[in-house]
N, C-alpha and C positions, 0 to 999 in steps of 0.2 A: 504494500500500500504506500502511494507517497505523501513524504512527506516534507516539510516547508526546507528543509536544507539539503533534499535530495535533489538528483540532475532534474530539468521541468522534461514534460515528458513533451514539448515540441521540437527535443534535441539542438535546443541552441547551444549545451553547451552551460548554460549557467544554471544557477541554483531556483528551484521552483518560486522560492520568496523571493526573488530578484527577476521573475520572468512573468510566467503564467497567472502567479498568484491573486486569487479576487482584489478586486479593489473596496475592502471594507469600508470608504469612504461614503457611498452611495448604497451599500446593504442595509437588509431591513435588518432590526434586531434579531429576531429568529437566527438568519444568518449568519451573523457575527457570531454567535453563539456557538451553533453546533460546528463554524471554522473553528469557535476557540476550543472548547471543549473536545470535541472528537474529529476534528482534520476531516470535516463531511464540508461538500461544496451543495448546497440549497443552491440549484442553478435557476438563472433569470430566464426571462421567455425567449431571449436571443439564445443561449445556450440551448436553452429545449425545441424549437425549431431545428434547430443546427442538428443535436441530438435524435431527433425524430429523424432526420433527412437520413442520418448513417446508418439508424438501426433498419428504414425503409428498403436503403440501400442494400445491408444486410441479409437480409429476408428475400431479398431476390436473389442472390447467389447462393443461401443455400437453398430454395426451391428447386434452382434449374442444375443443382448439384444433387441433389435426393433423386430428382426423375432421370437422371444420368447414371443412378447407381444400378446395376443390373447386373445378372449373373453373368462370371467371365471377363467383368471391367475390372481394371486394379486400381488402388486408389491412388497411386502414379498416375493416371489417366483422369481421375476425377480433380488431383492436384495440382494438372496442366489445363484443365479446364477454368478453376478458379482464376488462374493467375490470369486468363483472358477474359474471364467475366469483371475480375477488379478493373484490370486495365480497361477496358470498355465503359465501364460504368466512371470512370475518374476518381476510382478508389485505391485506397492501399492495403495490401494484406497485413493484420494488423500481427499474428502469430510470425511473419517471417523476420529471421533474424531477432526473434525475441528473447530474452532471459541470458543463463550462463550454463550451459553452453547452448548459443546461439540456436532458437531453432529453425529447423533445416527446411520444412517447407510452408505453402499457407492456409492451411488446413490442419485439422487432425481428425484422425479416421481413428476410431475406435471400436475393435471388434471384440464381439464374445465376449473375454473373462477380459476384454481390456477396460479398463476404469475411464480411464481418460488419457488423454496426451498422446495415443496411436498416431506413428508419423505413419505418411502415404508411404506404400513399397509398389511393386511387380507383383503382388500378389493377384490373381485374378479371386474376385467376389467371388463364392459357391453357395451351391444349396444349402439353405438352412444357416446361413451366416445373419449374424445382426449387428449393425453397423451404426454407431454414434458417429454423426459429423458436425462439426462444431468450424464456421464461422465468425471468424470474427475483421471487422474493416474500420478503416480512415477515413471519411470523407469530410473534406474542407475541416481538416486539423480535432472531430470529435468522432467519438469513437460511438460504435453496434456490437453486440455480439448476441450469436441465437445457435441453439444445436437444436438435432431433430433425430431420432432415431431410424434409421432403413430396414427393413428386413427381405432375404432374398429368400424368395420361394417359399416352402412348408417351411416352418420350423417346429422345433421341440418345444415342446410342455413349460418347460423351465423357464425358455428363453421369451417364450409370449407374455410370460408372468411379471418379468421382470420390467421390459417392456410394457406392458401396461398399469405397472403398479407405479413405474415411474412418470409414468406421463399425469396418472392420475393424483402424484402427492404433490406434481408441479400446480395442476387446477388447484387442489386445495389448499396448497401454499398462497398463492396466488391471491385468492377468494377472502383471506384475513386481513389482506393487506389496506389500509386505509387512517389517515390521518388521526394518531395518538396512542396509534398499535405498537407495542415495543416489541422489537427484531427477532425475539426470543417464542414471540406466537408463531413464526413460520416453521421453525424446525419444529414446535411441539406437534401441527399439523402433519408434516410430515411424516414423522418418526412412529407417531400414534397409527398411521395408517399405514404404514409400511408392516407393522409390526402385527397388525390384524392380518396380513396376507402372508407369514413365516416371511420375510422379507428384512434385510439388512441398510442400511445406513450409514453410507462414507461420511468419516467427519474425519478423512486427511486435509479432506478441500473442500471450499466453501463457494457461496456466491461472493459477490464484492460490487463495490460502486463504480459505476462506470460513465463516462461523457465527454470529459476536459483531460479521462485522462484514461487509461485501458483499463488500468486496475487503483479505485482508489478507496479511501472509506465512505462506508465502513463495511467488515467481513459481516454475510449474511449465510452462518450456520444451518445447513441442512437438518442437524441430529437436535435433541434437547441441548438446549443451554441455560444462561441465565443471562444474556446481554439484552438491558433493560432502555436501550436507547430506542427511543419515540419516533416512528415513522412521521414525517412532516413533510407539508408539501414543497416540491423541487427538489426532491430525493430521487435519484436514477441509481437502477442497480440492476445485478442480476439476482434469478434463482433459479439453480441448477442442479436437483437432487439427481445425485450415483445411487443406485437401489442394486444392491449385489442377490444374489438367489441364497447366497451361504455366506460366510463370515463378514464382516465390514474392514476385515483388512486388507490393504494394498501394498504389494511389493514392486518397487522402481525398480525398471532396467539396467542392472548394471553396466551395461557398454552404451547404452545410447544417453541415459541417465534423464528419460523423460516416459516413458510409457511406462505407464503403470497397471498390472493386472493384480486381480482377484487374490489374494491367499492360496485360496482351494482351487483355481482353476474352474467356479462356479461361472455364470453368465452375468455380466454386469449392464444394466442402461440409465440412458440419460437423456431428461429433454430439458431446454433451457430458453427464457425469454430474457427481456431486458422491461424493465419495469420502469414506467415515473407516476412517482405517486400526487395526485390532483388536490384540490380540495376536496373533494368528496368522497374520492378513492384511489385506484388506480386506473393507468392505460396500458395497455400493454405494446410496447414500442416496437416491437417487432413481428406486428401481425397474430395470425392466428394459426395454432400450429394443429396438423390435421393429423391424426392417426393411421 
């Protein structure tokens, strides 16, 4: 998450509170507040225009990347695909070249017992695979990010459950969300309905706020917690429950040091929007995600 003396994240080069940082000059109180207090940006209607426009933008590239996923394509091919849908659209792949060590392409394909973070290979898609694809883009300096889950052809018992236990704790996640709700109501939705279905709950990773910057506050925990901070409006963020079939542990790749699968080798899914919270409730910024 950044923070005021880390690099700003439009790579000038300087430090966030010498660059990007609000201009608490012109903030309402609210905002001043939760900048001071918890490093959360309450964005202005110029920022959520802006904001709306990338996650709009977003939601386009991965539609026409889900109808592209098909038995026999590798997600090398759906990988070269993005990076023509970004360029087309006047976007920038927000995942390429990100973190340490750098990652490698602008997507990530997540299959099976993988958690999150699946880089695209040469692998051709098969029967019965279930595939998390997760976008995320730049457009005019604010950020989108939205995943959707694929499934190719019949699949197994397991992997349907997982799959629609997570799409379903995202709606209910979702559905709590509205002005004075504190952070800590969405993973209890979650985690409460996951757990009715023999169903597990990644709490390596979280959702997080998103707009001005890829990844900012605050973390928006999946599993129970106790983070008691009060949804308010001009709040952008995501939420993105990992719902595993068996353990909620994740092991990282040791040579790539970003894909992450299951413990058990169980079937893991995920679906993901990007959220700004109104006066009255929510919107969901990046369209509607279909089953």
């Amino acid at each position: 998450m950044i923070e005021r003396n880390d690099p700003c994240w439009c790579g000038s080069g300087k430090k966030w509170k010498k660059c990007h940082y609000p201009d608490l000059s012109t903030s309402n109180p609210l905002s001043k507040e939760y900048l001071r207090r918890y490093g959360i940006v309450l964005k202005t209607p110029e920022q959520i225009a802006k904001i709306r426009r990338a996650c709009r933008v977003t939601a386009q590239i991965l539609d026409a990347l889900c109808l592209a996923a098909k038995k026999g394509v590798t997600t090398n091919e759906l990988d070269l695909l993005s990076r023509r849908l970004h360029q087309e659209a006047g976007a920038i792949p927000a995942d390429l070249g990100y973190g340490d060590p750098p990652y490698p392409k602008t997507i990530c394909t997540s299959l099976n017992e993988v958690i999150c973070h699946g880089i695209p290979d040469d692998r051709p898609l098969q029967e019965g695979d279930i595939m998390n694809i997760d976008v995320s883009s730049i457009v005019d300096d604010h950020f989108g990010d939205c995943s959707r889950m694929v499934c190719i052809g019949k699949i197994a018992e397991e992997k349907q459950r997982v799959v629609t236990v997570s799409h379903e704790c995202l709606e209910r996640a979702m559905a709590v969300c509205k002005p004075g709700v504190p952070i800590w109501h969405i993973g209890k939705a979650i985690e409460e309905y996951a757990a009715t279905q023999k169903c597990s709950v990644v709490n390596q990773y979280v959702g997080h706020g998103i707009g001005v910057a890829f990844h900012e506050p605050p973390e928006i925990p999946h599993h129970y917690n106790k983070l008691d901070i009060l949804l308010v409006p001009g709040m952008t963020f995501t939420i993105e429950p990992m719902i595993n079939g068996g353990v909620r542990e994740g092991l990282i790749d040791p040579i790539d040091l970003w894909t992450v699968r299951t413990k058990d080798g169980r079937p893991s899914a995920q679906w993901e929007h990007t959220l700004l919270i109104t006066e009255t409730g929510y919107e969901v910024l990046t369209g509607v995600l279909k089953q």
